[in-house]
N, C-alpha and C positions, 0 to 999 in steps of 0.2 A: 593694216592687213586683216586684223581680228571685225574692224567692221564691216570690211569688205564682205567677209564669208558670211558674216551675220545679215546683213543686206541680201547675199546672194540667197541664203536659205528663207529668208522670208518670203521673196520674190516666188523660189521655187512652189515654196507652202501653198501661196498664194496662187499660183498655176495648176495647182493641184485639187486646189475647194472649188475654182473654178472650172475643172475639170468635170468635176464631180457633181456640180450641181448641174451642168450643161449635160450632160449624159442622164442624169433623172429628169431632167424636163424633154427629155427625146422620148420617154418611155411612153408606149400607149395602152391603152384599153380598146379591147377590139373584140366584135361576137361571130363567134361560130355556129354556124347552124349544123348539125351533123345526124346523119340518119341513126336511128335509134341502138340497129347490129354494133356500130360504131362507136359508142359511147366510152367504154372502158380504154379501147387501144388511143382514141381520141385524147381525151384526158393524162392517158402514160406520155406521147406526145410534146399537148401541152404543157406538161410537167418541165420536162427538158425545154423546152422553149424559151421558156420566162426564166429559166436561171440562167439560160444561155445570152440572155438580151436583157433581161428585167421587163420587157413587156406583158401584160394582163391579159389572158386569156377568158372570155366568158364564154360556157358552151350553153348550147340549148339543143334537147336528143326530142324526133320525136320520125313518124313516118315520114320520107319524103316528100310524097306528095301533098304531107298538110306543112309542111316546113317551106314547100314551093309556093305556095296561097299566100303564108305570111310574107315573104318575100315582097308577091308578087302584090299586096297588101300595103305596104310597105313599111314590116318590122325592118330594122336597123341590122342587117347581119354583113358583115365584110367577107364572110367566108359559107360556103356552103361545100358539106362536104353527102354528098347523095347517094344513095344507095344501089341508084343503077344512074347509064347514060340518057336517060330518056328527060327526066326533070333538070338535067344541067341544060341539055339541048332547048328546050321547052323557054329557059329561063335566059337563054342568050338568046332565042325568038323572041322574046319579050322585050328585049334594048336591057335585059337587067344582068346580064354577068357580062364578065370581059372573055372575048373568044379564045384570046392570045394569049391565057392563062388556064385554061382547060386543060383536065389531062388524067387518065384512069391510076386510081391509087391502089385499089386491091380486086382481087375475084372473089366474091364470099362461097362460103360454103354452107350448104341447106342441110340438115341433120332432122331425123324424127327422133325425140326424146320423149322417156319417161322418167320421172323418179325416182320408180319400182325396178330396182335392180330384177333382171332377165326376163322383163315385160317387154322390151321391143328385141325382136330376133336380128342378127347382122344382114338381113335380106326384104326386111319390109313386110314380112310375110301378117305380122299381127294385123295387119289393114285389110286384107283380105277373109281373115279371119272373122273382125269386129267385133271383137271380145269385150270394149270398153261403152260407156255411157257418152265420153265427149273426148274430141278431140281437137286442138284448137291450132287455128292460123292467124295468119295478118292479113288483114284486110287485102286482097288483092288490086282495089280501090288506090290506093295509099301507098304499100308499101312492096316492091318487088319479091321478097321473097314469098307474100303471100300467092304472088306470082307464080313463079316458081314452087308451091307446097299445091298450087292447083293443075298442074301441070303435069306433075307429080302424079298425083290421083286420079288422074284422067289417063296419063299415059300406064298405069296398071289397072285401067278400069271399076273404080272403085266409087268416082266422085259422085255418081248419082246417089249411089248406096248410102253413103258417109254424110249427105249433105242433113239429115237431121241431127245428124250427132257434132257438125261442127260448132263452134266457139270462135268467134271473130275477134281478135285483137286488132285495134287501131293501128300500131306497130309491133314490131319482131318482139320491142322490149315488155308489152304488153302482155305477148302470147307466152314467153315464157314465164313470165308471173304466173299466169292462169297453170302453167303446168308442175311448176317448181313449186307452188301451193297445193297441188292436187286438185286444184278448181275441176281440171281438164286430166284424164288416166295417161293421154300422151298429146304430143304436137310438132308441130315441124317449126326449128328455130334459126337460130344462127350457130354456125360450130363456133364460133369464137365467142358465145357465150357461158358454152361448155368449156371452152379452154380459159373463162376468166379462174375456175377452181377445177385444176386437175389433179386427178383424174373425177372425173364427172359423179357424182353419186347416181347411182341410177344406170337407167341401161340407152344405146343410141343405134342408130344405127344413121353412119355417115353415107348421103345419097349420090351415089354417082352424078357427074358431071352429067351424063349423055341424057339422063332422064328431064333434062328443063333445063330453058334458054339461058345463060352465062350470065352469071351475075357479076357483071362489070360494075364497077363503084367508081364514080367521077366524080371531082372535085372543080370548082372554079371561083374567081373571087367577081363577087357578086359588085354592082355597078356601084353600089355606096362603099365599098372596099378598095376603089382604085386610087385611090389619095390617102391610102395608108400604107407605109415603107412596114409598119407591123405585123397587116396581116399577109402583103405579098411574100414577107419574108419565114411567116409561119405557111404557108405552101410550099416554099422551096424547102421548108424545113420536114415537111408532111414527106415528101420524092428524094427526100435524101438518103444518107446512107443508116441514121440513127432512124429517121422516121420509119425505113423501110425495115428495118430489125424489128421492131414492136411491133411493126402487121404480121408481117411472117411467125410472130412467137405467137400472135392472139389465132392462128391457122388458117388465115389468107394466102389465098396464093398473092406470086407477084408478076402486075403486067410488063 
């Protein structure tokens, strides 16, 4: 009897390393392309992801439309998470994302920041004013909100005025470098890089929705991502109910 049980728990043991090793060799390594705004919520994300599964997240942040080049280049990313709809669409024109897996993850929000605590007023008015030496966006080129920060200026009539004092950031994460250094006296960012440290040091003022086109954020898994069960399954994890808590906290709206 006594070797029966001893039999039987080796067996078990033995079911159980086996287990175990079969489960670590399912784990994978898979890269995210992710728009620049995106990088912090991105990352809390992946966090949860890889304890949730043990799969390897690798991110790379930078503007989308120089994230869409390499793509369309062809760096290795399974996941593109983009800063508007226009570079998803662009990249399933291409034969390179899966259609069937497209789908809007956040709305961003456009904020003018300064540093300098009670240098930008809650109504935009410092622009009109041009009290400062520089002020800095993203590339419009590149990356949507610089988009939307021209739009912005245009739609209160400023942007001819303003256009020697700007400071072009390649991306969002670029422009608030230049601002959060003082490179730049103020600039138009992302609100949720103001919410990576709140409350903000500095003064803002959050830009109404009505004044520039919607910043829809879409995500889709790019055409060298569709033979991986790791990164379809960090999408569904992006639309879920944990992913969608961490956008809303970093002050995305939700689609």
């Amino acid at each position: 009897m006594m070797k029966n049980a001893i039999g039987s728990s080796l067996v078990l043991s033995a079911l159980l390393i086996s287990l175990s090793i079969s489960g670590t060799a399912k784990a994978e390594t898979f890269n995210v392309a992710v728009a620049a705004n995106f990088l912090k919520p991105a990352t809390q994300i992946a966090s949860l992801y890889e304890k949730s599964t043990g799969h390897k997240t690798v991110i790379s942040a930078g503007a989308s439309g120089k994230l869409y080049a390499q793509i369309a280049n062809g760096a290795p990313f399974h996941v593109f998470l983009s800063a508007d709809r226009a570079m998803v669409e662009k990249l399933m024109g291409a034969g390179l994302g899966e259609k069937s897996t497209a789908f809007p993850y956040a709305l961003g929000r456009l904020a003018l920041y300064s540093s300098t605590p009670g240098f930008v007023d809650g109504a935009g008015d410092v622009l009109k004013k041009g009290n400062f030496a520089h002020i800095a966006m993203a590339d419009s080129k590149l990356a949507p909100y610089g988009v939307a920060a021209r739009q912005v200026m245009e739609r209160l009539g400023v942007m001819e005025r303003l256009k020697p004092k700007i400071v072009t950031g390649e991306s969002i994460g670029q422009t608030y470098q230049f601002v959060s250094s003082g490179a730049a006296q103020l600039g138009f960012v992302a609100m949720s890089q103001l919410k990576e440290s709140w409350p903000p040091a500095g003064s803002y003022w959050l830009i109404p929705h009505d004044m520039h086109d919607p910043i829809e954020q879409w995500a889709v898994l790019t055409s060298g991502g569709k033979g991986s069960p790791a990164a379809k399954g960090f999408l569904e994890f992006v639309r879920g109910p944990e992913g969608r808590k961490i956008i809303g906290n970093f002050g995305y709206g939700l689609p």
